[in-house]
TILO-434517 format. One line per field, with one value per residue (C-alpha): x, y, z; residue number from 0. Coordinates in nm, 4 decimals, padded with zeros to 6 digits, always signed. Example, Ala and Ser with C-alpha at 12.3 -4.5 7.8 and 13.67 -1.06 7.14 Angstrom:
2
px <- [+01.2300	+01.3670]
py <- [-00.4500	-00.1060]
pz <- [+00.7800	+00.7140]
n <- [0	1]
//
This chain:
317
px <- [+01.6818	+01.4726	+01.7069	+01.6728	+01.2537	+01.2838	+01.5544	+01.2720	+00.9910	+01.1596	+01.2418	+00.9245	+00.7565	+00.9752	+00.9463	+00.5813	+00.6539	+00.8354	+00.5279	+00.2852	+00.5983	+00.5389	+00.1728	+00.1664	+00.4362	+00.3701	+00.0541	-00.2251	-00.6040	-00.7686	-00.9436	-01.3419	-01.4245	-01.6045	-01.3945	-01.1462	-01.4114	-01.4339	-01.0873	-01.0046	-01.3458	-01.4219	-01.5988	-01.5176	-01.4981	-01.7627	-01.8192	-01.9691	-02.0843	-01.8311	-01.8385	-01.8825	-01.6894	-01.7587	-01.4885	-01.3738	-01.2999	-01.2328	-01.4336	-01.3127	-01.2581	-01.4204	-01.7291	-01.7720	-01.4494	-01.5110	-01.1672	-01.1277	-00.7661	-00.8026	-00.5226	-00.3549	-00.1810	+00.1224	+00.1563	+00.0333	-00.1045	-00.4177	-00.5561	-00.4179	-00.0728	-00.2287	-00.3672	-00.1525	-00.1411	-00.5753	-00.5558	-00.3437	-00.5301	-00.8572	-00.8622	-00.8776	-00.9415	-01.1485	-00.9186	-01.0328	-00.8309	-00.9275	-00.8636	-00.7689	-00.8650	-00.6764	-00.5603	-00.7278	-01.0925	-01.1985	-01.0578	-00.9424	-01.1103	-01.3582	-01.2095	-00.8359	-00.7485	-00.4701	-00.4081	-00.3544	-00.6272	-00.8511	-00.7469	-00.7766	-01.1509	-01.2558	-01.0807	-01.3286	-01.5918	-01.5393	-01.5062	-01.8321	-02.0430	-01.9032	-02.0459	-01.6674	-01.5913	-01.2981	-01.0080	-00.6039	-00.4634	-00.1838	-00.0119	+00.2597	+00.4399	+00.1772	-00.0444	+00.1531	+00.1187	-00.2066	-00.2523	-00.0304	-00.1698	-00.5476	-00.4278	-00.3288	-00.6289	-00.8851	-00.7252	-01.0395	-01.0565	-00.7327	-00.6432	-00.2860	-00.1061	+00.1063	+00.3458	+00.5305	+00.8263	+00.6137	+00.6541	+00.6686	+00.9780	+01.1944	+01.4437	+01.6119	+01.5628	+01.8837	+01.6550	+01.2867	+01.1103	+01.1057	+00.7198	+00.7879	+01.0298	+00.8242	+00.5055	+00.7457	+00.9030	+00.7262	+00.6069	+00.7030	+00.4653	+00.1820	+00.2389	+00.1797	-00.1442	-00.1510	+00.1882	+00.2386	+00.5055	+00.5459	+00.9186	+00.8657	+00.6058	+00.8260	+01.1397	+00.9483	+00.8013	+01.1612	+01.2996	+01.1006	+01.2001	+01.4867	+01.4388	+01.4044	+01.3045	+00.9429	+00.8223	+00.6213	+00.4778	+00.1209	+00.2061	+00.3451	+00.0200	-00.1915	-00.0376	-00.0380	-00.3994	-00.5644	-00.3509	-00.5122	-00.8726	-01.0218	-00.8722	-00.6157	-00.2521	-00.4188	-00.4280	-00.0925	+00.0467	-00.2019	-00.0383	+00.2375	+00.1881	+00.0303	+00.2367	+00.4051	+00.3524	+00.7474	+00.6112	+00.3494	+00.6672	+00.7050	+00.3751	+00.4449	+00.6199	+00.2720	+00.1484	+00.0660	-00.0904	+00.0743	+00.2621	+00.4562	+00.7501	+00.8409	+01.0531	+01.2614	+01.6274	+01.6766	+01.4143	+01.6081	+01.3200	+01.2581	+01.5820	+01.5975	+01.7271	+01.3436	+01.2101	+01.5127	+01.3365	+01.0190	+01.1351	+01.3559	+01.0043	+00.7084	+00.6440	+00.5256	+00.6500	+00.7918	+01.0478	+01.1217	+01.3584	+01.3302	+01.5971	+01.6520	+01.3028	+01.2529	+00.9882	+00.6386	+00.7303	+00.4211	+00.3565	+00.7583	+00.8209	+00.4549	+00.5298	+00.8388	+00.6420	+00.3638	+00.5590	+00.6069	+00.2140	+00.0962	+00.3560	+00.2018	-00.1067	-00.0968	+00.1366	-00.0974	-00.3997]
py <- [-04.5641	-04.7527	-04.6198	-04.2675	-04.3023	-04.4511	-04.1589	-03.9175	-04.0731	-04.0495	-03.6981	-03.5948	-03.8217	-03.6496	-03.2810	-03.3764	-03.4635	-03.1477	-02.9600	-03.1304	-03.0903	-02.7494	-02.7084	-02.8689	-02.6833	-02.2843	-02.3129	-02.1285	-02.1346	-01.8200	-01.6981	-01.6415	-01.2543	-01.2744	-01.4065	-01.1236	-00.8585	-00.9994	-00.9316	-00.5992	-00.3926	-00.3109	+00.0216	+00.2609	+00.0471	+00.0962	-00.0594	+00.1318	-00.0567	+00.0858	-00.0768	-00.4433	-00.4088	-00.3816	-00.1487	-00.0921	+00.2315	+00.4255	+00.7743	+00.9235	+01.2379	+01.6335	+01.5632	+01.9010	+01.9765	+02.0669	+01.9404	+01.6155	+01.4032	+01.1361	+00.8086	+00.5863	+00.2760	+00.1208	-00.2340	-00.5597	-00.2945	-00.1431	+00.1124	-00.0147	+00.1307	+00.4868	+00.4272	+00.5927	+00.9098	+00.8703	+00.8598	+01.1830	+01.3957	+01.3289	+01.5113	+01.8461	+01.6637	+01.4631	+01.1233	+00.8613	+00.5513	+00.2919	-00.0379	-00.0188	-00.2492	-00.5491	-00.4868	-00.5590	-00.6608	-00.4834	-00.7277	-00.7535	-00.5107	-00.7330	-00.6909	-00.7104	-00.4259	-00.2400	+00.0602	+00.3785	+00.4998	+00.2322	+00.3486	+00.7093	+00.6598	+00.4228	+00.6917	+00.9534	+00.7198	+00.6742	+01.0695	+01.1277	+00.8433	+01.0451	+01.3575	+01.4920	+01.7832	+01.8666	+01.7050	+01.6839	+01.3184	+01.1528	+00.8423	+00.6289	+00.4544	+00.3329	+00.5511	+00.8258	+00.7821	+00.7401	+01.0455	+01.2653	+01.0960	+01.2021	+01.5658	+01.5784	+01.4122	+01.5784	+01.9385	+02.0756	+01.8169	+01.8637	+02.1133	+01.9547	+01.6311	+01.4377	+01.2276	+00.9433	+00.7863	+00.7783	+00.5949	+00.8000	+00.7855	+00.5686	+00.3713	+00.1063	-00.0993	-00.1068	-00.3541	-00.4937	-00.6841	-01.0934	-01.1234	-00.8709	-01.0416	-01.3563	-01.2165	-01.1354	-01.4380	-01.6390	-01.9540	-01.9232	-01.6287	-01.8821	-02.0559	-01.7432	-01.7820	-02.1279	-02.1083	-01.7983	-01.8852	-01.6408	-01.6180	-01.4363	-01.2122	-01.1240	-01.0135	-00.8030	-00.6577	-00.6060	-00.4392	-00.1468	-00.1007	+00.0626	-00.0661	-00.4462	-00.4225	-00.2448	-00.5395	-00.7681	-01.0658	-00.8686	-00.6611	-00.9523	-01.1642	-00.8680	-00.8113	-01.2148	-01.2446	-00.9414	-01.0946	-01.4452	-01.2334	-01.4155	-01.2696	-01.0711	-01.3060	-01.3434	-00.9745	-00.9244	-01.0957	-00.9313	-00.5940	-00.6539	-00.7889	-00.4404	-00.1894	+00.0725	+00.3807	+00.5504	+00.8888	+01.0223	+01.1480	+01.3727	+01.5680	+01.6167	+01.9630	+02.0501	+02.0086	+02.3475	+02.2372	+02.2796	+01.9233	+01.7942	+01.4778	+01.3123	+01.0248	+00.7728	+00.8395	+00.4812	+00.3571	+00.0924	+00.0199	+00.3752	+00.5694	+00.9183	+01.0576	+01.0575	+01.2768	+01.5083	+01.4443	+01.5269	+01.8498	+02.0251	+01.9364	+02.0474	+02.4236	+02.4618	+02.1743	+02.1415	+01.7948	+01.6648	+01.3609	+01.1665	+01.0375	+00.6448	+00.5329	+00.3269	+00.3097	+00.3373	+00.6105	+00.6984	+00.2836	+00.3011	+00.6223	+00.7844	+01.0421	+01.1503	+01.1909	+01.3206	+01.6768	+01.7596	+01.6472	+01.8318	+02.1604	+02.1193	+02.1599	+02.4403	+02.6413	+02.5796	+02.6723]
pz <- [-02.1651	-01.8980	-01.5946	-01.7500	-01.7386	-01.4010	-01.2804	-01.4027	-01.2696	-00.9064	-01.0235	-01.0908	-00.7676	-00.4861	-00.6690	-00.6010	-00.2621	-00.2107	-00.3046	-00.0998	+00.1936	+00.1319	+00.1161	+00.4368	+00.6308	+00.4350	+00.2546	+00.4021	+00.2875	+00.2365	+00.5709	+00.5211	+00.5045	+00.7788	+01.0164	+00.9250	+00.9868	+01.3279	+01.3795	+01.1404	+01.0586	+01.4415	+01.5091	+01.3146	+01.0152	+00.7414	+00.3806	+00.0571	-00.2297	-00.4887	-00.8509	-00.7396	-00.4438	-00.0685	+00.0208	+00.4032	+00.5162	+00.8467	+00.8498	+01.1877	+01.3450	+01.2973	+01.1224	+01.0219	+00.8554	+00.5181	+00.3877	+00.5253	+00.5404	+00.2807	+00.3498	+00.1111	+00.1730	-00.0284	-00.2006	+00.0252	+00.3238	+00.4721	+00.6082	+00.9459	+00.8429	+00.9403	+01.3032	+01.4809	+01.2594	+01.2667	+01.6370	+01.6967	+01.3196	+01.4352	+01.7710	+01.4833	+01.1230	+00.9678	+00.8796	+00.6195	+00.5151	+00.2548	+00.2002	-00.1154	-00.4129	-00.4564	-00.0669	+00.3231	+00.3525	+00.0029	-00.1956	-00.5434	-00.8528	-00.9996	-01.3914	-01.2631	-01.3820	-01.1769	-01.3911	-01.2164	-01.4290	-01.2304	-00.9395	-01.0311	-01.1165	-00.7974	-00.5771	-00.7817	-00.7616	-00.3695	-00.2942	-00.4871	-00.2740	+00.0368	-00.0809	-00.0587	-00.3033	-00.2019	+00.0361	+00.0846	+00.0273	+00.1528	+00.0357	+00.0690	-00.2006	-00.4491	-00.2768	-00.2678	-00.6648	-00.6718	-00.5072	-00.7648	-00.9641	-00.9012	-00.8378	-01.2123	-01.2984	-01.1049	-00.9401	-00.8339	-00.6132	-00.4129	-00.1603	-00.0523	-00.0853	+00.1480	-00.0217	+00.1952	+00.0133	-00.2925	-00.6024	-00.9133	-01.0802	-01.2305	-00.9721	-00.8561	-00.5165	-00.2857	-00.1338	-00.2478	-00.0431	-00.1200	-00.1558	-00.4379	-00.6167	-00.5753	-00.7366	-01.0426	-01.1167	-01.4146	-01.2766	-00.8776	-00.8741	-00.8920	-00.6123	-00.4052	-00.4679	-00.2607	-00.0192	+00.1734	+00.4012	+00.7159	+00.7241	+00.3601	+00.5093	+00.8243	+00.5408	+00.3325	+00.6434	+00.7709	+00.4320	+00.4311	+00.8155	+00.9116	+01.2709	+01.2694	+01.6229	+01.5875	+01.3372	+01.6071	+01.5933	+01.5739	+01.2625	+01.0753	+01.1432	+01.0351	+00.6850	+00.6674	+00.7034	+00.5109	+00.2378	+00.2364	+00.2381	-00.0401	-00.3983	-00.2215	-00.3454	-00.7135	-00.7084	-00.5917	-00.8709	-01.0787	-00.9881	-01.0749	-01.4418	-01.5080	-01.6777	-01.5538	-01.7111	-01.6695	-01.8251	-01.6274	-01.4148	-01.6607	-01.4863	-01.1399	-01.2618	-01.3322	-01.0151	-00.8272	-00.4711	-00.1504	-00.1072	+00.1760	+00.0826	+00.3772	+00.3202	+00.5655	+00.5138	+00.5589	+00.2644	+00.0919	-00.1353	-00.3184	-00.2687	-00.0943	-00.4085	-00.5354	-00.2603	-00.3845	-00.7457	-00.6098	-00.4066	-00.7601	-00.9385	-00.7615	-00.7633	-00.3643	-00.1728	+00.1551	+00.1942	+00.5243	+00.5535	+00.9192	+01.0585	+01.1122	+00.9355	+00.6337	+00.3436	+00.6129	+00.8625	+00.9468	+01.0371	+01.2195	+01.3195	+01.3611	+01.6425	+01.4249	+01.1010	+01.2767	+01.3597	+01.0070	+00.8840	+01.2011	+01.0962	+00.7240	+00.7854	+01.0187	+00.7904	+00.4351	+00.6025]
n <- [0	1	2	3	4	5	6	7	8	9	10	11	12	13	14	15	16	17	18	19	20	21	22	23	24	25	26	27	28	29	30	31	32	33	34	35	36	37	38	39	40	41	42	43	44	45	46	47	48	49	50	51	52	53	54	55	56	57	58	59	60	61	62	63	64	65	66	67	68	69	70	71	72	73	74	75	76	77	78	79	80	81	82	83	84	85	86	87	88	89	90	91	92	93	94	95	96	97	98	99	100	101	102	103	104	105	106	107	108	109	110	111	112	113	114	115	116	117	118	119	120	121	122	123	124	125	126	127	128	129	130	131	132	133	134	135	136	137	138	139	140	141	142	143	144	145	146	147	148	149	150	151	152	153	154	155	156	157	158	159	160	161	162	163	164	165	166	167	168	169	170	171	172	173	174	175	176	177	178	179	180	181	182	183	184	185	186	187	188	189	190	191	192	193	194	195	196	197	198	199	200	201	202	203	204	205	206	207	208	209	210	211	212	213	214	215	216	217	218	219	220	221	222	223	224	225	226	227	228	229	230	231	232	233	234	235	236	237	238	239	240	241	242	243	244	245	246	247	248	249	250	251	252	253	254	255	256	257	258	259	260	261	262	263	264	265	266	267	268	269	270	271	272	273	274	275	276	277	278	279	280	281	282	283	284	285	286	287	288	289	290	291	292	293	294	295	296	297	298	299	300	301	302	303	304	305	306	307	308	309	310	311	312	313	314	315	316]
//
């Protein structure tokens, strides 16, 4: 009986040491806000006080256009996953991206809640500070739902939508990135909030890319430190306790405005065989699938993905 106590004890002591190991070698502290402002809210960035939160957006482009482009991010992004498509729209649009809640310098929703009825109403919420009646949204992956989402909720408020390898229905991953499957599993999901190693950041980066080449040392420490913003990994994991609600695909058929799917042929996270689900459901839609690009074409392959938003818009004026 005393070896077995003593076995455990040295058990238990170099498990501890493990940790600590680890802590030391992966753990990263959360970087002060303003120190990532210095860095990732440069001109044009903006914040508007929006229910307890301070949320950073991008307002760029034709200030006069009536029906501005509104930009969504996916899961564990920002608003920096659209620069290159903001660069090019703005030159005849006006572009905004958000930082959405729980993501990039806004920071997490202040009740937790991660519903896409919360996101629904901040998006409402945002639009109406803005004085924006009226707009076409694009999203990718969760905000590609979000934005289908909102268009059911709130037509009047929707001229288009732009839907980029969008989550909506029910699938399964050929591939899902390791930082998701970490934030799922009981127990290991908590350390998340405290080790954040880089390698894990560089593979989830790398599973939604079909080339492995075009993620760079800059893009991987970019997603890495918006997501140690302050509130940012406990929200992560928050997200992903919240339920999904399977039916609402059930909708889309409902869904009358002018949409465009575009969707990387190589997207090993939500199958091509949902923008074909997509395309036999909505009413007026135009699907374009691009060649060699993963889950974030307009982040991989923006001059590619740019043609068809570009041909969209000119052809649903």
């Amino acid at each position: 009986m005393k070896r077995i106590l003593q076995t455990l004890k040295i058990l238990i002591t170099s498990i501890g040491l493990l940790v600590v190991l680890a802590i030391i070698l992966f753990g990263y502290r959360d970087i002060a806000l303003d120190e990532l402002k210095s860095k990732y809210a440069q001109e044009p960035s903006a914040f508007l006080e929006i229910n307890g939160m301070d949320v950073h957006y991008r307002d760029q482009g034709e200030s006069k256009d009536s029906i501005p482009i509104l930009l969504l991010h996916g899961t564990g992004s920002s608003l920096h996953t659209f620069e290159d498509w903001a660069e090019e729209l703005k030159k005849e649009h006006r572009i905004i991206r958000i930082d959405l809640p729980g993501y990039g310098l806004t920071g997490p929703f202040p009740e937790a809640d991660y519903s896409m009825e919360a996101y629904v109403n901040f998006l409402k919420d945002f639009l109406k500070e803005l004085e924006i009646e009226k707009c076409i949204i694009g999203g990718n992956s969760l905000g590609g739902k979000i934005s289908w989402r909102f268009s059911l909720a709130y037509p009047e408020k929707v001229s288009k939508l732009i839907l980029i390898n969008s989550a909506g229905y029910p699938y399964d991953s050929e591939r899902e990135p390791l930082v998701f499957k970490v934030a799922k599993t009981p127990v290991v999901k908590e350390i998340v909030k405290f080790l954040t190693p880089k390698f894990i950041v560089r593979s989830s980066i790398e599973s939604v890319y079909a080339d492995k080449s075009k993620v760079t040392d800059e893009l991987i420490d970019r997603y890495l430190e918006l997501t140690l913003r302050e509130g940012n990994r406990q929200a992560f994991i928050d997200k992903f306790k919240t339920k999904n609600d399977w039916e609402a695909y059930k909708e889309i058929s409902s869904i009358e405005k002018p949409t465009l799917i575009l969707w990387g042929d190589q997207d090993q996270l939500i199958p091509v065989s949902n923008a074909e689900r997509f395309h036999r459901d909505l009413p007026n839609d135009t699907l374009v699938i691009l060649e060699n690009s993963g889950h974030v074409p307009m982040e991989e392959s923006p001059e590619q993905s740019l043609v068809a938003v570009k041909a969209f818009l000119t052809d649903f004026k």
